[in-house]
VOMIKOL-77190 format. One line per field, with one value per residue (C-alpha): x, y, z. Coordinates in Angstrom, 1 decimal. Layout:
REM VOMIKOL-77190
xx <- [X,...]
yy <- [Y,...]
zz <- [Z,...]
REM end
This chain:
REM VOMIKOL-77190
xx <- [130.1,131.7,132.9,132.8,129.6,127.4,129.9,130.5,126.9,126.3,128.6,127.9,123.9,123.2,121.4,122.9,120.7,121.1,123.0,122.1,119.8,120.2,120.7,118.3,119.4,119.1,118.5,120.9,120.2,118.9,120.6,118.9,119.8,117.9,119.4,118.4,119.3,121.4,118.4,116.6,120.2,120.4,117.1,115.9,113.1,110.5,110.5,108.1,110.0,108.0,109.4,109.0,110.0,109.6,107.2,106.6,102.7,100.6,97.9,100.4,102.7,105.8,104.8,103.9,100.6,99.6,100.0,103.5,105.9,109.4,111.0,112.4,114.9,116.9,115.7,114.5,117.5,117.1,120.1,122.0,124.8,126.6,129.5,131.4,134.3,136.9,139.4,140.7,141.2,139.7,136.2,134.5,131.6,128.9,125.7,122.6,118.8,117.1,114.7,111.9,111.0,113.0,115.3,112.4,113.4,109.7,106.5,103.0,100.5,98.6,95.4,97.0,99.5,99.1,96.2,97.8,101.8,100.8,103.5,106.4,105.7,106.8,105.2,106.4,104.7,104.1,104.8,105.6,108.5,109.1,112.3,113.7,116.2,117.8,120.0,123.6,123.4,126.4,127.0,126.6,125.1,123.2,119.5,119.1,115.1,114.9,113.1,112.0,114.5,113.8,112.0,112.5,110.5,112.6,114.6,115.0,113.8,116.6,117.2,117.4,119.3,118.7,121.8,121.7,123.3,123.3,123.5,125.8,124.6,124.6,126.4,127.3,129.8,129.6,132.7,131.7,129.9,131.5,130.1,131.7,130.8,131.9,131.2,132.8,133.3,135.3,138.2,136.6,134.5,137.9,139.4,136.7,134.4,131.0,127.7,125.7,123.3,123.4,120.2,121.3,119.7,116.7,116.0,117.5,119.3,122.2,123.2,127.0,129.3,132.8,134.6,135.1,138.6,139.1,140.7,139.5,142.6,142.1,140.9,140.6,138.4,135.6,134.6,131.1,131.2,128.2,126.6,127.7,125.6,124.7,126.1,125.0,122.6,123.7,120.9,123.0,125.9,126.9,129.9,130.9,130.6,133.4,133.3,135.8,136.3,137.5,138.0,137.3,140.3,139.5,140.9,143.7,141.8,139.2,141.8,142.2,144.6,146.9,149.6,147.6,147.3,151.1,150.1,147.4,149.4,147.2,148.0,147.7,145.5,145.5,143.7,140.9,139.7,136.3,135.9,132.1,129.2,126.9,123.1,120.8,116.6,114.2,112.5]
yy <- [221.7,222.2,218.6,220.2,222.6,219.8,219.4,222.7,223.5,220.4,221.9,225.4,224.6,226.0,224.7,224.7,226.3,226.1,229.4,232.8,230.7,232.8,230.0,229.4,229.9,227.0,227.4,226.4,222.6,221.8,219.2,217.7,214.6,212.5,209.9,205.9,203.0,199.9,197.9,199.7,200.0,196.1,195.1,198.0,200.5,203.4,206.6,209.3,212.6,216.5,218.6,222.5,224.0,227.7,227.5,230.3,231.7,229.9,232.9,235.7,233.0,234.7,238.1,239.2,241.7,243.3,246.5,246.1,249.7,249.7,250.9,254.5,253.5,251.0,251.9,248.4,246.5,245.4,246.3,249.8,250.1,252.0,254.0,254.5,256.6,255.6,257.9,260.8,259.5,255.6,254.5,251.3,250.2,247.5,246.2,245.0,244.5,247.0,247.9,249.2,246.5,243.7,242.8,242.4,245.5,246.7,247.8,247.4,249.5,248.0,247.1,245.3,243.0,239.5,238.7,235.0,236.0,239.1,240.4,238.0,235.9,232.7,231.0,228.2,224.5,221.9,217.7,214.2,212.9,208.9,208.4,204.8,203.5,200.7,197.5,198.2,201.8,204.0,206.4,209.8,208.7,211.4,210.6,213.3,214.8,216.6,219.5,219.7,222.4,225.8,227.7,231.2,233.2,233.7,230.3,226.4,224.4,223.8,220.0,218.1,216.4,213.8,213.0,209.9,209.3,206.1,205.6,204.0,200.5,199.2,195.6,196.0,198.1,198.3,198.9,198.9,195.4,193.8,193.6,193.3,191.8,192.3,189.0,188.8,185.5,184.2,182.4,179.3,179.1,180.4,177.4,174.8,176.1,178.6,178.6,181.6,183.1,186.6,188.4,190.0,193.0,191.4,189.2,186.2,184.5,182.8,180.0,179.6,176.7,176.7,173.7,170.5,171.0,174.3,177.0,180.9,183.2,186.8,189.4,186.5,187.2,184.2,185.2,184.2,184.4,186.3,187.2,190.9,194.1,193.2,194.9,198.4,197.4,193.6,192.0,188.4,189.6,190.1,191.4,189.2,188.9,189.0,188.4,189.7,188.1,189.4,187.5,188.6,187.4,186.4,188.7,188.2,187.3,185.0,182.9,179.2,176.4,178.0,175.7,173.4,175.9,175.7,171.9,173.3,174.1,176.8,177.0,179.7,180.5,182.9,185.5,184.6,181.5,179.8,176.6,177.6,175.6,177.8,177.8,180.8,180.6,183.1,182.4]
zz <- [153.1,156.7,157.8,161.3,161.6,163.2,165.4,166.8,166.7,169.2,171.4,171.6,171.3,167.6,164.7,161.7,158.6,155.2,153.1,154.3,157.1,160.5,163.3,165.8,169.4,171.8,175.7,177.8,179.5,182.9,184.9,187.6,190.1,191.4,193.8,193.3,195.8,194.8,194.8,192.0,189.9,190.5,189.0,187.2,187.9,186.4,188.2,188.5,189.4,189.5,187.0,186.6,183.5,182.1,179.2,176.3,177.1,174.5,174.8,173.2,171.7,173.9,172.6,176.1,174.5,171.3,170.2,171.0,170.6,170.6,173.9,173.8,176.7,174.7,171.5,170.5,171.3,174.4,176.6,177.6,178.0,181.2,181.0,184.6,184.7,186.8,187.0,184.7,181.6,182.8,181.4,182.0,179.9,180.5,179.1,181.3,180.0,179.5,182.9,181.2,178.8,181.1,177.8,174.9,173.2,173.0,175.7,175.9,177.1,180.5,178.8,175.9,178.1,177.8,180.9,181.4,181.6,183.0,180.0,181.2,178.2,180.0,182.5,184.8,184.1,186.5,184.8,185.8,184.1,183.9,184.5,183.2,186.0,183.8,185.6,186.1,185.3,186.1,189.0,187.6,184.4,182.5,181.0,178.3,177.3,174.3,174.7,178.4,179.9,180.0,177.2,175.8,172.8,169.5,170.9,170.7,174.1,175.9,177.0,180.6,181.5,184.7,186.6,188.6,191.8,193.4,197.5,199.2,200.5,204.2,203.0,199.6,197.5,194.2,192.1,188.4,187.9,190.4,194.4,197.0,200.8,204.1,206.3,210.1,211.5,214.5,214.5,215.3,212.8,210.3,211.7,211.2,208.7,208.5,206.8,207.0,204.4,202.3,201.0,197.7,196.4,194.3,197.7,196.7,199.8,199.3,201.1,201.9,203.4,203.1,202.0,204.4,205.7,204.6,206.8,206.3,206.7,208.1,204.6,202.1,199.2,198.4,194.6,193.5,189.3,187.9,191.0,191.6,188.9,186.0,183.1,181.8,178.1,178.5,180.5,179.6,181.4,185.0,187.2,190.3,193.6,196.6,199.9,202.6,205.5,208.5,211.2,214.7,216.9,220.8,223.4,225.4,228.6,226.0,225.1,226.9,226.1,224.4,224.6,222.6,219.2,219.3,217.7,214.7,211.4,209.4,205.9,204.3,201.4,198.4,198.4,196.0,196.2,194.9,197.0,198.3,198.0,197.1,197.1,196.1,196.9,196.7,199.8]
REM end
């Protein structure tokens, strides 16, 4: 046995048979995006999505008629082959399908083609694919369907693939299973403390004070633990959640009694910190 046939008959789409089995041909996959919002990748959602896929005619079972003759152009074999000359002594040769019998190597007469494909022997089908959006999924991440590409006659139903692409969010920014939070404040309230309230993406608010005393410095990074995505097939686990300050400085002609700042000592802080009180409601 051939350690490595399953292998290389994954990649290149074959099926493997057993000795002196031909192998089956396999249509080449559909990929398809569809694009989700952070919301749905937060808490999870089931999509319905239109689909059209290239079906083999169940009426002449791909045959395209009865009666079928073999095509004098091509002889049966389905493509011709063009010779060019390009110069004395230069040939170029190439193979196309065969006009007459569009590739399938044999014709029908008009009163025996197939009356549904019209002789095509595919048709195109119309479905509704449900399309599991599952919490913390990746950006880009590919959902495979067995079977529900493209179809041809004499070959395996090619696959599809759904690529999905999330959407960049107005507040949040997601980087892996973490989040991360842009909050403004002014320098007064960097100085003596804020409270204000963030509406994560299930709809939860979350209710934020600083810590008495505590003094905000320009870009720190608050980090809330298990608040940010939760992680991909690991509905226990979560990514965190960091907020950015930036603090809005006054202007030049804002700014009053200045002499007096020269007597406030701000000390600085890291640049992750955890000292929030923190409450979260649904309401």
């Amino acid at each position: 046995m051939d350690p490595f046939a399953d292998l290389l008959g994954g990649l290149f789409g074959g099926r493997r048979g057993g000795p002196g089995q031909k192998q089956q041909r396999k249509v080449k996959p559909v990929v398809k995006e569809i694009k989700v919002k952070l919301e749905d990748v937060f808490s999870g959602k089931l999509l319905k999505i239109p689909h059209k896929k290239q079906k083999v005619c169940e009426e002449c079972s791909g045959k395209g008629g009865k009666n079928a003759k073999k095509c004098t152009k091509c002889k049966g074999h389905g493509v011709i082959e063009k010779i060019v000359q390009l110069g004395p002594g230069f040939l170029s040769s190439s193979r196309a399908p065969c006009p007459d019998c569009n590739g399938e190597g044999t014709t029908y007469a008009k009163e025996d083609k197939c009356k549904v494909c019209s002789g095509k022997c595919v048709l195109q089908e119309s479905k509704t694919l449900e399309v599991a959006i599952e919490p913390g999924i990746p950006n880009e991440h590919m959902i495979q369907f067995h079977g529900d590409g493209d179809e041809v006659p004499g070959a395996m139903a090619g696959d599809l693939y759904i690529k999905v692409i999330i959407e960049p969010h107005k507040y949040f920014e997601r980087k892996g299973a973490d989040l991360y939070y842009k909050k403004k404040i002014t320098l007064y309230e960097a100085l003596t403390g804020t409270t204000f309230q963030v509406e994560h993406l299930d709809g939860t608010k979350l209710n934020i004070t600083s810590a008495p005393g505590e003094v905000i410095a320009h870009n720190t990074i608050k980090q809330l633990s298990r608040k940010g995505m939760p992680f991909y097939k690991d509905a226990m686990g979560a990514g965190n959640l960091y907020i950015e300050f930036d603090v809005e400085f006054p202007k030049k002609n804002e700014l009053k009694n200045l002499d007096q700042l020269k007597n406030v000592r701000i000390i600085s802080h890291g640049l992750f910190s955890d000292n929030f009180l923190i409450d979260s409601s649904s309401s």
